[in-house]
C-alpha positions in Angstrom: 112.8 132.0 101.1 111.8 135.4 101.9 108.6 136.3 102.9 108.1 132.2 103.3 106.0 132.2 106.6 105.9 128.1 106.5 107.4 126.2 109.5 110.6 125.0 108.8 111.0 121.0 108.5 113.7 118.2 108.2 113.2 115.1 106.7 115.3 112.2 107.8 116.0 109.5 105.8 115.4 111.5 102.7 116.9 109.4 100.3 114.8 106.7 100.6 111.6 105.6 99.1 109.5 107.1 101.6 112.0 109.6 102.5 111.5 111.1 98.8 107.7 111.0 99.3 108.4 113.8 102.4 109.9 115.5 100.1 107.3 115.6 97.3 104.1 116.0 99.8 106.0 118.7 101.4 107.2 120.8 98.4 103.9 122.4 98.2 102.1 122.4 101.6 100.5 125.4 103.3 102.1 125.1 106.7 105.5 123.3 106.4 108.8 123.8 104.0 112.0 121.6 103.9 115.0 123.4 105.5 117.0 120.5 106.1 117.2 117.0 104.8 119.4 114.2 106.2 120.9 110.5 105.0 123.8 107.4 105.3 127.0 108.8 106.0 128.0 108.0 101.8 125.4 111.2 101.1 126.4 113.3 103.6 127.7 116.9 102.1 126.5 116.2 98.6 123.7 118.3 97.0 120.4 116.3 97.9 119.9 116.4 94.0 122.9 114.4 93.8 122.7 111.7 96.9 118.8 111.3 95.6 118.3 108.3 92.9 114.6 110.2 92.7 111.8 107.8 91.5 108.8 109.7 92.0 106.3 111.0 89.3 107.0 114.5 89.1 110.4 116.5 89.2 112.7 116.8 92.1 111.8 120.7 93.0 115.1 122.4 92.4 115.1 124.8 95.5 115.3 120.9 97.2 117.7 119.6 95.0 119.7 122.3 96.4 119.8 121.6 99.8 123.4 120.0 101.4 122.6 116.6 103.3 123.6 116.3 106.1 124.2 114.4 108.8 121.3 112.1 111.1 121.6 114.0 114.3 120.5 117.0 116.4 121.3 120.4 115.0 119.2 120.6 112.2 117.5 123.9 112.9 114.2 122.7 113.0 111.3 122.1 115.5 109.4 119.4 113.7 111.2 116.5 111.8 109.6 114.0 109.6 111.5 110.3 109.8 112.2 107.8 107.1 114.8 106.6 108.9 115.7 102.8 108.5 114.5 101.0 111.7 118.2 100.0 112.3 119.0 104.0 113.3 115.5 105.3 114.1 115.5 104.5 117.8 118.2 106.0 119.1 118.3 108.7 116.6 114.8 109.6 116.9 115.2 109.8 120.7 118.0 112.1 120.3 115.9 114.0 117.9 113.1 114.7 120.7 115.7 115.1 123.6 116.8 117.9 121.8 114.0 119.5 121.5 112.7 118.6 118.0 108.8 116.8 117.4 109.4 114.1 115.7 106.7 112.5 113.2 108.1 108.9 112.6 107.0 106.1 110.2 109.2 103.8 111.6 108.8 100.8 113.7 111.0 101.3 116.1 108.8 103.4 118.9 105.7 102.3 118.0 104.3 100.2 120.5 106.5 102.2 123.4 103.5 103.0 125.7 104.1 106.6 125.8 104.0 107.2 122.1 100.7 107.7 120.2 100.5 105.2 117.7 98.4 107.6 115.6 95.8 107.5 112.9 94.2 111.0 112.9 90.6 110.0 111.8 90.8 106.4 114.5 92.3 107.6 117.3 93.2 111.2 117.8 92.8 111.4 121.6 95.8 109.5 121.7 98.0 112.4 121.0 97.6 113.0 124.6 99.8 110.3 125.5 102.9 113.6 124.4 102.2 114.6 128.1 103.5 110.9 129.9 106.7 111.9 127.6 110.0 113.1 129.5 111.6 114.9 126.7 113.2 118.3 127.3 112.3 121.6 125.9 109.1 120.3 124.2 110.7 117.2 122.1 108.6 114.3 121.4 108.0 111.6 119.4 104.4 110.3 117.4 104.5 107.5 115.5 102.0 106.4 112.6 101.6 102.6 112.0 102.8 100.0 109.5 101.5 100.9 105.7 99.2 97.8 105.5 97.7 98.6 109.0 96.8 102.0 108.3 94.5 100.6 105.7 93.0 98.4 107.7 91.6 100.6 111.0 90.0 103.3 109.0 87.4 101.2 107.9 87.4 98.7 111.2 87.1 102.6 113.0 83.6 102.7 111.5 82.5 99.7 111.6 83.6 98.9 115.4 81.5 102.4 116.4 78.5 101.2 114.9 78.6 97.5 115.5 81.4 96.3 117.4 84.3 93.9 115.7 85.7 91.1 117.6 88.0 89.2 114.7 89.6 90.1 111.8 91.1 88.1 109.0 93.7 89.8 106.7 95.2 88.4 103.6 97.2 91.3 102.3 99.1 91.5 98.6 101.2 94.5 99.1 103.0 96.7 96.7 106.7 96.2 95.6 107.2 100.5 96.8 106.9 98.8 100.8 109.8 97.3 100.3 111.7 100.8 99.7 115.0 100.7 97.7 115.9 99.2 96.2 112.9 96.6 97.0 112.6 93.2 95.5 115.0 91.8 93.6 113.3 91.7 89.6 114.2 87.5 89.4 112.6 87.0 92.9 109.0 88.8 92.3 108.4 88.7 88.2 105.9 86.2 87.3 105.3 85.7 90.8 104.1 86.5 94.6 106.0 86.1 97.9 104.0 84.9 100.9 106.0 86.1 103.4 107.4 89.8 104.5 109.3 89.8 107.7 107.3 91.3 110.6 104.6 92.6 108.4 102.0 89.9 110.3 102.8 90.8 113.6 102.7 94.4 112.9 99.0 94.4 111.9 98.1 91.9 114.5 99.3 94.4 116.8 98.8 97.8 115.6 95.6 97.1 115.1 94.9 96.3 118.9 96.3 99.5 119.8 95.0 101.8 117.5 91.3 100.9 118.4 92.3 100.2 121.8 91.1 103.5 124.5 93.1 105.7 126.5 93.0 105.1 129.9 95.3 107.1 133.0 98.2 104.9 132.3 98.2 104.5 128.5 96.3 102.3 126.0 94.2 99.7 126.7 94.6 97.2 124.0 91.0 96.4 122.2 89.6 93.2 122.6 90.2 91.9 119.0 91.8 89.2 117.7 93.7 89.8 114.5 95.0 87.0 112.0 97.3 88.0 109.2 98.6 86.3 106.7 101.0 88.9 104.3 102.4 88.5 100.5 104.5 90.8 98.3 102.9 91.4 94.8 104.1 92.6 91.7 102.5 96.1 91.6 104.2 99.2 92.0 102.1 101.3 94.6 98.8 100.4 96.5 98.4 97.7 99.3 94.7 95.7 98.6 93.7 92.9 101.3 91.0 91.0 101.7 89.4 91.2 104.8 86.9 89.0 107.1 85.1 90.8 110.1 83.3 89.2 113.1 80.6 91.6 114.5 79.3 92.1 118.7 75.7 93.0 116.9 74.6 91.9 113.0 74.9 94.2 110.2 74.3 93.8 107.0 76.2 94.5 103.7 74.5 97.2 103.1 74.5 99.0 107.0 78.4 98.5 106.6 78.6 100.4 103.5 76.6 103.0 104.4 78.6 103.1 108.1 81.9 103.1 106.2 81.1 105.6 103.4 79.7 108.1 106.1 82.5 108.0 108.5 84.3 111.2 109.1 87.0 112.3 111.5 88.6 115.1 113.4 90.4 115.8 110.7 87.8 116.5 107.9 85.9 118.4 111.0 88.9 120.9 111.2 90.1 120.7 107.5 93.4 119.6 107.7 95.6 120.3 104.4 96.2 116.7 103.9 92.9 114.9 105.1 90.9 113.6 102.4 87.0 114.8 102.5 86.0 111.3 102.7 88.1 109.0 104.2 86.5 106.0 102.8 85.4 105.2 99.6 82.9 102.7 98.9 82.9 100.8 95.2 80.0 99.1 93.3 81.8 98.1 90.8 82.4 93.7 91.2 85.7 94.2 90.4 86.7 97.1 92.7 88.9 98.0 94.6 91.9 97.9 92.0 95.2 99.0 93.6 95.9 101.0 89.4 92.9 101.9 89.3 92.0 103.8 92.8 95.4 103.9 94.7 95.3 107.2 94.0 91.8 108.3 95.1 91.7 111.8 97.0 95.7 112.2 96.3 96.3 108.3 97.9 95.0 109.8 101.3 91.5 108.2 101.2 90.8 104.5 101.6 88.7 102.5 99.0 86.2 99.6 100.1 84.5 96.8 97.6 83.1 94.1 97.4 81.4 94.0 100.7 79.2 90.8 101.3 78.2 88.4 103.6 81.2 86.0 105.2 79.9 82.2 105.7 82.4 81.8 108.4 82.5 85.2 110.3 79.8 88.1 109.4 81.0 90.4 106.4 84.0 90.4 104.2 85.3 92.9 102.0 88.5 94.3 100.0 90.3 97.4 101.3 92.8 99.5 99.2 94.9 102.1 100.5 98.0 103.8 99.0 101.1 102.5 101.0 103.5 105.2 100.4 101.0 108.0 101.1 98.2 107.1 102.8 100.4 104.6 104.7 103.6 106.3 105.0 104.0 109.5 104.5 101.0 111.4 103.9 99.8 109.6 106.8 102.8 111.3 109.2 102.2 114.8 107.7 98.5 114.4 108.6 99.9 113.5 112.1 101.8 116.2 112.1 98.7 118.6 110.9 96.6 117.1 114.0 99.1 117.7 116.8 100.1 121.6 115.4 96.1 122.1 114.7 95.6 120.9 118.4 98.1 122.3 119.9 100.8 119.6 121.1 103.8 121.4 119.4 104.6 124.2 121.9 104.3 127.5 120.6 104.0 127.0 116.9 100.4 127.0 115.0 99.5 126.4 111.2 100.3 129.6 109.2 96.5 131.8 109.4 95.1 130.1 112.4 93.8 132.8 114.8 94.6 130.7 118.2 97.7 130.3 120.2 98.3 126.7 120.1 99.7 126.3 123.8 98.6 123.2 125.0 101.7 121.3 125.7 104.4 123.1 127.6 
């Protein structure tokens, strides 16, 4: 690619749902381009066009479709990997990734809750990127990790909300998409005409996720925030967008209204410094009864923003609202790539910097 001054990128696990969504959010981006993708041994050497059963909404880009897979493991080429891996490989070969030297941007679960990894939502908790420096890995490897699709939804608001007022409990009743699942997902006779209350690991996840994400760095890691999460997940028939309905127990009273206007204002280092992928508001506040809608606003600010309605008083904790996020983007991989635009922006990926930026990003050695 000629005169292509974009950092070269591999995506792991590209295959898969979320896997293909690297792929599509990277196609196009300003600072990255995919040199190398990777899947299961059954895809290796074929012509990613080939290996990929693509499901997305707009055409596989041909220079991609072009591109060999090959196999999961060091020696792609590449400083900064993107993972999709299935959590039954992404430990070890994510490790092995960042001991060879590569910065890997994970949405697995796998490293998430290791205390050396920033569990990272760029607008919540971006001083947590400094957590790279308590990592061992040679030749400026490392790994950052963003959370589970249904959590990420979640803390942006609580973020705001938690500045302004303080939250102490939260109660989650999520109905998330059939795309979570990746492929190929639900089985048709098992979700048609119906809902699944249960998703293995999903509750525990965003019980505690949550508590790290708004928890604060301190000189040996993160100290988890004093809240008390209760989740209770189920697995809807729609195609894309996670919606929950959430209760929120307050340290000082707000009203519906304060919360709306906290929430709708919030901004984060990312908007500050203009990140490709940030959305300009990273929550969305609807008046409409019947809002959020996961068809209707999944999509809102490319599926990178989070939408809020129906806020109101709760009769057994203080407020309660719905959230709607997009799980594949917001939540999976658009979230990661705006991980990965925070730590090149900031300078935790030695000696590389966003195509155009005037400083020498040299932060981490």
């Amino acid at each position: 690619m000629g005169g292509d001054r974009r950092i070269p990128v591999g995506v792991l696990g590209a295959t898969g749902s979320v896997g293909q969504r690297f792929v599509q959010l990277l196609h196009r981006h300003p600072w990255f381009r995919v040199a190398a993708v990777t899947a299961s041994e059954r895809s290796e050497g074929k012509r990613y066009g080939d290996a990929v059963r693509w499901v997305q909404n707009e055409p596989l880009a041909s220079e991609i479709a072009e591109l060999p897979v090959l196999p999961t493991a060091p020696g792609l080429d590449v400083k900064v990997a993107f993972s999709a891996l299935d959590s039954g490989v992404a430990g070890s070969a994510e490790t092995e990734f960042a001991e060879s030297g590569v910065m890997v941007f994970s949405n697995a679960k796998n490293h998430r809750m290791d205390p050396d990894v920033p569990l990272l939502v760029p607008e919540v908790n971006p001083d947590h990127l400094a957590l790279l420096e308590k990592q061992s890995f040679p030749k400026g490897g490392g790994i950052v990790t963003n959370p589970n699709c249904s959590t990420i939804g979640l803390v942006i608001p609580l973020r705001a909300l938690h500045e302004a007022f303080g939250v102490n409990r939260v109660h989650v009743v999520t109905l998330q998409a059939l795309s979570g699942a990746g492929l190929p997902g639900v089985a048709s006779m098992e979700i048609m005409d119906n809902v699944v209350p249960f998703i293995d690991g999903e509750e525990e996840k965003l019980e505690t996720e949550t508590r790290k994400i708004l928890g604060l760095l301190n000189g040996q890691g993160v100290e988890d925030a004093e809240i008390v999460v209760s989740a209770q997940c189920t697995r809807v028939p729609v195609l894309d967008g996670h919606l929950e309905m959430v209760s929120i127990g307050l340290d000082r009273p707000a009203t519906p209204e304060e919360a709306m206007e906290v929430m709708a204002s919030f901004r984060g280092v990312p908007q500050e410094m203009e990140l490709p992928s940030a959305p300009k508001r990273p929550v969305h506040l609807l008046s409409g009864k019947d809002h959020p809608q996961p068809r209707l606003h999944r999509d809102t600010e490319g599926g990178m923003a989070v939408s809020v309605g129906r806020v109101r008083p709760c009769p057994l904790l203080d407020l309660r609202m719905a959230i709607l996020s997009h799980n594949t983007i917001r939540g999976a991989a658009g979230g990661a790539l705006l991980c990965a635009e925070l730590a090149l922006a900031q300078g935790w990926v030695p000696g590389m910097s966003g195509p155009g930026r005037e400083q020498t990003l040299t932060r981490r050695r």
